[in-house]
C-alpha positions as CSV (number, residue, x, y, z in Angstrom):
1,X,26.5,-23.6,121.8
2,X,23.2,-25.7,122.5
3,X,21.1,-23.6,120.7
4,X,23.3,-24.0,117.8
5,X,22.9,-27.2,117.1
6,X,19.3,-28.0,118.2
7,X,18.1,-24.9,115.5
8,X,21.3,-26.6,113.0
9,X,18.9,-30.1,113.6
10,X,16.0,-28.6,113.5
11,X,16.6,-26.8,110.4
12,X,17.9,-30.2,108.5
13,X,14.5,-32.0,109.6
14,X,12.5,-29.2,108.3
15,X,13.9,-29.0,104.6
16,X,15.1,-32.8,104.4
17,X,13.2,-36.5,104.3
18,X,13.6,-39.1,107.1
19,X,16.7,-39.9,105.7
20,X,18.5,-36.4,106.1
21,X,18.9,-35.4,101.9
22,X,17.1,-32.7,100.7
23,X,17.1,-30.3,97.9
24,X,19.5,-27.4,98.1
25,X,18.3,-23.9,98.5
26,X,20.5,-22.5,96.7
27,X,21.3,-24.6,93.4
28,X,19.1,-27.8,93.8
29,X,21.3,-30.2,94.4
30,X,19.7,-33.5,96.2
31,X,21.9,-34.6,98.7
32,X,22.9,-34.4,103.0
33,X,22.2,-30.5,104.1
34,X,23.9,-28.2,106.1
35,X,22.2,-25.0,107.4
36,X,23.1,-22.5,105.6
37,X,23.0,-18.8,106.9
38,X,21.6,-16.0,104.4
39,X,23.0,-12.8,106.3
40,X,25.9,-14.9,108.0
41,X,25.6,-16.4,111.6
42,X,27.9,-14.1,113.1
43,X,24.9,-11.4,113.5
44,X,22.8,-12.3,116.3
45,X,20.1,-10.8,114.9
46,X,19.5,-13.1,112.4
47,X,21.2,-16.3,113.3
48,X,18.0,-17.8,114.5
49,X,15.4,-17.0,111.8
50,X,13.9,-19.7,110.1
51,X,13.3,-17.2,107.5
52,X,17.1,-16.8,107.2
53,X,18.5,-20.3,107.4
54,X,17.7,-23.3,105.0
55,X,19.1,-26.2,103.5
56,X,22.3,-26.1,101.8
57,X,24.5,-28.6,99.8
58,X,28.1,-28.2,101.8
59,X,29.5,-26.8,98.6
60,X,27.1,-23.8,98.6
61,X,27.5,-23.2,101.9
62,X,31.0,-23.8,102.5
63,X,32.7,-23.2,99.2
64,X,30.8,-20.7,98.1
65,X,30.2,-19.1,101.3
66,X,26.6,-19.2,101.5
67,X,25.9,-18.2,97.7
68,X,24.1,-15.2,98.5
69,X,23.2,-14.2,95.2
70,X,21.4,-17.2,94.7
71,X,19.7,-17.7,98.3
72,X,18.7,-13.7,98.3
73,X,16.7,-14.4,94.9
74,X,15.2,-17.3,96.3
75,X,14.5,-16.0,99.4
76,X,12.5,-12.7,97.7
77,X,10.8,-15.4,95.4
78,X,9.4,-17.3,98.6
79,X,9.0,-14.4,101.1
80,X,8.8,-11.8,99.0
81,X,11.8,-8.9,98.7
82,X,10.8,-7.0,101.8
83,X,11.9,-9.8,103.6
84,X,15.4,-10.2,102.1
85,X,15.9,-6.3,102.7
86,X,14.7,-6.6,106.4
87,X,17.0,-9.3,106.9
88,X,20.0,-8.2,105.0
89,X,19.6,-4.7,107.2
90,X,19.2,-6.6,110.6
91,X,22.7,-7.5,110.1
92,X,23.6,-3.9,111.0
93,X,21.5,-4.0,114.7
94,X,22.8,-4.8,117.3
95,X,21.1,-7.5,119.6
96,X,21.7,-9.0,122.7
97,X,19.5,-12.1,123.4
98,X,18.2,-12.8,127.7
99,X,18.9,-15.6,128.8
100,X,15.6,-16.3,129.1
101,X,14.8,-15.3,125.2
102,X,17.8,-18.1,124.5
103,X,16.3,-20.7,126.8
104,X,13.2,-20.4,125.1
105,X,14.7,-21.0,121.7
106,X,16.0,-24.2,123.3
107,X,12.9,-25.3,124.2
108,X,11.4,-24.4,120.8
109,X,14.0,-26.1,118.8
110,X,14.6,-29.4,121.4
């Protein structure tokens, strides 16, 4: 999907340098990112928050499938736990995006 990868891109040049390495959410390695999916991608209402996707080394976010422990206490260290609850119950709403509300996310992350 389009929007995929423009918020994947988009995601990578917010938490890396001009030459794509960053600093892994999750354990701190420096090197390339992914983006890597707190509550997983598969729940649409979360799959497009900023506040749920970050920078992750491939083996966080592959191997250890997301390493939730880890990227929940970071993400209530830098948003604060009402945040990691809010996102980690979204997961259970359902959502269906407009096509308009989608085509604006294109725009936003083009």
């Amino acid at each position: 999907m389009k929007l995929d990868r423009l918020f994947s891109a988009w995601i990578r040049r917010r938490d890396c340098n001009d030459r794509g390495i960053g600093v892994c959410y999750t354990c701190g390695h420096v090197t390339e990112l992914e983006a890597g999916h707190f509550v997983p991608r598969q729940h649409a209402g979360t799959r497009w928050d900023e506040r749920n996707v970050h920078g992750q080394c491939s083996y966080c976010n592959r191997w250890q499938h997301g390493n939730a422990y880890a990227y929940g206490k970071r993400l209530a260290v830098d948003y604060g736990q009402a945040v990691v609850d809010e996102l980690w119950a979204s997961k259970r709403q359902a959502v269906k995006w407009s096509r308009s509300d989608l085509e604006a996310m294109i725009v936003k992350y083009s």
